[in-house]
N, C-alpha and C positions, 0 to 999 in steps of 0.2 A: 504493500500500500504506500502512497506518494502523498506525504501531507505537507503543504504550503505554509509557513508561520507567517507571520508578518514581526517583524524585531521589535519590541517596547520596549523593555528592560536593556538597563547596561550590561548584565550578563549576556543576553542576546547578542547584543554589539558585539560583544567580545566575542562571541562563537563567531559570529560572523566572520568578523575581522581574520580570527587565525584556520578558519576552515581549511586554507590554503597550503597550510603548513604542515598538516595532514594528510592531502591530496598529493602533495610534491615531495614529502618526505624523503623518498628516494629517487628523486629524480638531480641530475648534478646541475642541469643548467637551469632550473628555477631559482631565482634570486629573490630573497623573502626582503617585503619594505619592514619600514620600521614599525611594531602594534603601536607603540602610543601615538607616534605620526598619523597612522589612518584613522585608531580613534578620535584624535581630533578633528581629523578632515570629514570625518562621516557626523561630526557632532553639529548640532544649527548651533549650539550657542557659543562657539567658540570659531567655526568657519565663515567668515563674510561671506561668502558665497552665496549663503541663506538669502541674502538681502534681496537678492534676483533669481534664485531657483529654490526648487523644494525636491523631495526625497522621502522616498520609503523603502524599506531595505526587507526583504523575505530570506528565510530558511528554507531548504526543501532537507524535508527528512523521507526514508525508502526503510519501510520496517523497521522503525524507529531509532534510524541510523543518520547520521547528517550526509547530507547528499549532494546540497548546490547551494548555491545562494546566488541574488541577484540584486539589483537597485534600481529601481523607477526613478527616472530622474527627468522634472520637467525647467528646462532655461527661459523664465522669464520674456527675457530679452530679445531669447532667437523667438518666440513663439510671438508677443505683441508689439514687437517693433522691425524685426527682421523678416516674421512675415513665413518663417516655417515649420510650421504643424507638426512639429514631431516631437514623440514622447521618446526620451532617450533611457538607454540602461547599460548598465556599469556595472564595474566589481561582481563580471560574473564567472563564476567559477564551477564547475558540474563533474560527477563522474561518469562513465561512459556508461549513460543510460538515455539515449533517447525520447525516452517519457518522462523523465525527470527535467529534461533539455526544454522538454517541450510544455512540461506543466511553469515553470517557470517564468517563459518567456510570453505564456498565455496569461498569467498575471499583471505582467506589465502592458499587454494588449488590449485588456480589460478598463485598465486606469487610462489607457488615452483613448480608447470608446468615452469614456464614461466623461472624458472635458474634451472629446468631441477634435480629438487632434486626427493627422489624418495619415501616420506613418510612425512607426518606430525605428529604431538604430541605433545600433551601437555593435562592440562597448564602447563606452564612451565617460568621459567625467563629467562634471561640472560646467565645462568649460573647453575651450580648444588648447589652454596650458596644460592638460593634464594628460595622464595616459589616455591611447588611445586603439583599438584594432585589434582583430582575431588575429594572433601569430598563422602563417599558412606557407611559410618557408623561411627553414631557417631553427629548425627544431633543436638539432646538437650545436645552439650557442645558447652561452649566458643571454639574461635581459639585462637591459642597463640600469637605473635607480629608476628612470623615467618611463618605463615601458613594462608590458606583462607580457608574461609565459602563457602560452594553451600549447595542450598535449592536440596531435594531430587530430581528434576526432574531435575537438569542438567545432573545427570550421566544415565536417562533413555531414555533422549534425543539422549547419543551419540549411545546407543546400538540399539537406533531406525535409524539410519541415519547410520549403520553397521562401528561403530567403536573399536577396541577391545582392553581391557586393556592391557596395556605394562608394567609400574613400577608401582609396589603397595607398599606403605609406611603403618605402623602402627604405631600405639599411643598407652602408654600405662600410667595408674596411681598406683603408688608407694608408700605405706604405711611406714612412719618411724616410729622405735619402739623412745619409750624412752630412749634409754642408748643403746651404741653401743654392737652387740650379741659377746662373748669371743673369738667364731672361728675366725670373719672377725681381731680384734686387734690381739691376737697374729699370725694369718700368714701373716698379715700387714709388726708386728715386724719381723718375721722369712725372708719375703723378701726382706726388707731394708737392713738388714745383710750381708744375701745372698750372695746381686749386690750390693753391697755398695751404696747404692738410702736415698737422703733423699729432704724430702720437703721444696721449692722455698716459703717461706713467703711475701705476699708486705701488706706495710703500709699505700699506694697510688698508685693512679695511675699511676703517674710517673714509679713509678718502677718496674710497668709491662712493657711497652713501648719497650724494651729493647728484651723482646722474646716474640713479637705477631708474627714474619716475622717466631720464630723457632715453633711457633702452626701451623701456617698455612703450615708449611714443612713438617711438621710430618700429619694432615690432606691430605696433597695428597696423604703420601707416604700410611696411612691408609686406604683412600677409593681407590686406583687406579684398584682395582680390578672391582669394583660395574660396574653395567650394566649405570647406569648413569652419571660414571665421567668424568670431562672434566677438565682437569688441572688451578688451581688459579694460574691468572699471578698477579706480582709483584703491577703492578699499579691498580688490584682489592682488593688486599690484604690494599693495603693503604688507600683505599677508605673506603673498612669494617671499617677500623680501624676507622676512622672519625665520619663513621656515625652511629655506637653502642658504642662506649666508652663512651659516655654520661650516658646509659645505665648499663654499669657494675661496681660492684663493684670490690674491691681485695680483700675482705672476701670468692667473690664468685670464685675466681678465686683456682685451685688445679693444680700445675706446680709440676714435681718430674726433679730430675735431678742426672747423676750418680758420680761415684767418681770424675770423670774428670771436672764435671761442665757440661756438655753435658745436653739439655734436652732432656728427653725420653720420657714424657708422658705430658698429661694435660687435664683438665676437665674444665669447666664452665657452671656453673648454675646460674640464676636469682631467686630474687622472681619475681611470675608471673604480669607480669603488664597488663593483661586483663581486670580486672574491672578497671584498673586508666585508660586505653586507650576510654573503654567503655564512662567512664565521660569526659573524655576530645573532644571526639566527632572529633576528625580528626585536632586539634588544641590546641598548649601548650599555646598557652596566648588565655585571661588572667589565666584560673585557671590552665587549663592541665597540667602543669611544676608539681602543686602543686600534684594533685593525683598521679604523678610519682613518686615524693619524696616524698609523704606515705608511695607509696606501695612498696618503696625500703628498707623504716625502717622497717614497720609493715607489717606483713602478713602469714596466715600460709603455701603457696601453691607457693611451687617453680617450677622452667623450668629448665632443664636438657637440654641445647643447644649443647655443644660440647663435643666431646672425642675423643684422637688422643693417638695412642701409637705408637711406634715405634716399625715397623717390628720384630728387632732382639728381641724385650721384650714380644711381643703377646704371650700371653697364658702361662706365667709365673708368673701370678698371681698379677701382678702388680695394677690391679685394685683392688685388697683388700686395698691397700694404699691410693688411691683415695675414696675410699665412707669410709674407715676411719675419713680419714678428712672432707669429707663432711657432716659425720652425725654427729660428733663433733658438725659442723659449724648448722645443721636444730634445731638439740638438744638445742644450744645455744640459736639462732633465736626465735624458738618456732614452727618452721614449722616441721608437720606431715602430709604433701603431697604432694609429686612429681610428676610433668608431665613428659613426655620424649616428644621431640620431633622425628617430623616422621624420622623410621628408615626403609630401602628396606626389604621387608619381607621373603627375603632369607639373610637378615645379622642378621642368628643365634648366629654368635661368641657375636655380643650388646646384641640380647634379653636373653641368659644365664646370662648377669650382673646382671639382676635384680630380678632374681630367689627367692634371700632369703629376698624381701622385699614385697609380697604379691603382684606380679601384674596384674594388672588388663586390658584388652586392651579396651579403649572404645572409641579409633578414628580408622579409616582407609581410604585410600585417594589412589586413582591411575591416572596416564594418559593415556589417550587413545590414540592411533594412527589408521592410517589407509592410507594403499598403492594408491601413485595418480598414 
């Protein structure tokens, strides 16, 4: 027998949350998030997110076993001002049961009959910051902090139960040489010149602090085209800000900025923290802090998280000045492999970045939807 919960209780939460950790136990390349991190991100009174969307989070138990879970999640935003009718769902996770796949996803079907939306889709977050997409190639690799793991058969579940992919993201791995190649430094130099651009150094934290509000501007104005954005308000932005700055360095950070002081572009990369998340097991004390802070010193396999340029400067070459600086920065490191994280696989203008560093694609992730 398949019975549906709905979560009330903070015990619930908590089931919910570590379901995963159960499911993947032996799997090596499932990478578990942090439980107090999601507890808070699943909580209204502590994620502004709440401000613009709402959520209800179900159990599915199978002979009174845990089984799945999933998140009805409706975006304000996208729904009365963007104009698209769709009840989304997230944080879903199942075991190879079909009917539990399928009782799940008919609960969230239900909730957008019932406010009359006219599609569902996912998985998806909150928002288009968040994670996103049924993994569908790319199974024997880790995920990175920002992405989920599905075992092969959740994406054969949805095409069995006539669901059809909608956004499809790719992954790709990036080879760095030794010593930066002659062309990218001098049209680096040539385009600094040019636009009178030079690069935002920080020594701390602190002294980033100052233009996270001007990334996240220049990230809207960057993706507003994509089939999946949905504008970062103010009190998301300060949230992010909270809850990854722990997280980044300012080595990792590549800010340019023009004559005026203006910034116009910026990059952020990580080393990867997949195997310290791996050992820390969904929790920083006691050790987890410590594999953080390894794998923030030492390691040769970075994350390519952000890039944001500003309209007037796309495709002027700007980005020679950023992986300038960045291979500097891997060269120093000692790191000789780049992840990217997932980019929409019609945003060609990103995958030509990475042209002259061998790459490679060996993830790929989409959401499925399908008309209530």
């Amino acid at each position: 027998m398949i019975e549906i919960i709905p979560v009330k209780t903070a015990r619930e939460l908590k089931e919910f949350v570590t379901f995963p950790f159960a499911l993947y136990k032996d799997c090596p390349y499932w990478v578990p998030p942090l439980i107090k991190d999601e507890m808070e991100t699943l909580d209204d009174t502590k994620n502004p997110v709440f401000k613009n969307a709402e959520a209800s989070y179900f159990i599915a138990k199978k002979d009174g076993k845990m089984a799945g879970r999933i998140a009805a999640i409706i975006n304000q935003i996208e729904v009365n001002e963007q104009h698209k009718r769709k009840v989304r769902f997230g944080w879903f996770d199942v075991i190879d049961d079909i009917k539990v796949t399928k009782a799940l996803l008919e609960t969230v079907i239900e909730i957008g009959r019932e406010r009359q939306l006219e599609y569902i889709e996912g998985p998806v977050g909150f928002s288009n910051m968040e994670k996103a997409g049924i993994l569908t190639m790319g199974y024997e690799e880790m995920n990175t902090m920002i992405t989920w793991y599905h075992y092969p058969y959740y994406a054969k579940h949805f095409e069995e139960l006539g669901f059809e992919k909608q956004a499809t993201w790719v992954e790709f791995k990036l080879s760095i040489p030794p010593s930066i190649k002659e062309k990218v430094a001098k049209f680096s130099s040539i385009i600094r010149e040019r636009y009178g651009l030079s690069v935002i150094r920080f020594r701390n934290k602190k002294e980033i602090l100052p233009y996270v509000d001007q990334m996240f501007d220049l990230l809207n104005k960057t993706y507003n085209t994509l089939q999946t954005f949905v504008p970062i308000q103010q009190y998301q932005i300060d949230y992010y800000k909270e809850k990854y700055f722990s997280f980044i360095h300012p080595d990792y950070i590549t800010c340019i900025k023009d004559k005026e002081g203006k910034l116009i572009a910026f990059s952020v990369v990580m080393p990867s923290f997949s195997k310290a998340l791996k050992k820390a097991n969904g929790k920083l004390f006691p050790f987890g802090w410590w594999h953080i802070l390894r794998a923030q010193k030492k390691n040769d396999l970075a994350a390519f998280y952000l890039i944001g340029i500003d309209p007037e400067y796309q495709g002027k070459g700007v980005t020679a000045i950023i992986f300038e600086e960045m291979q500097n920065l891997f060269n120093q490191k000692g790191i000789s492999k780049v992840e990217t994280n997932p980019e929409l696989k019609e945003n060609t203008a990103v995958q030509v970045l990475w042209k002259d560093y061998e790459p490679v694609q060996h993830k790929e992730r989409s959401t499925f939807r399908k008309n209530l």
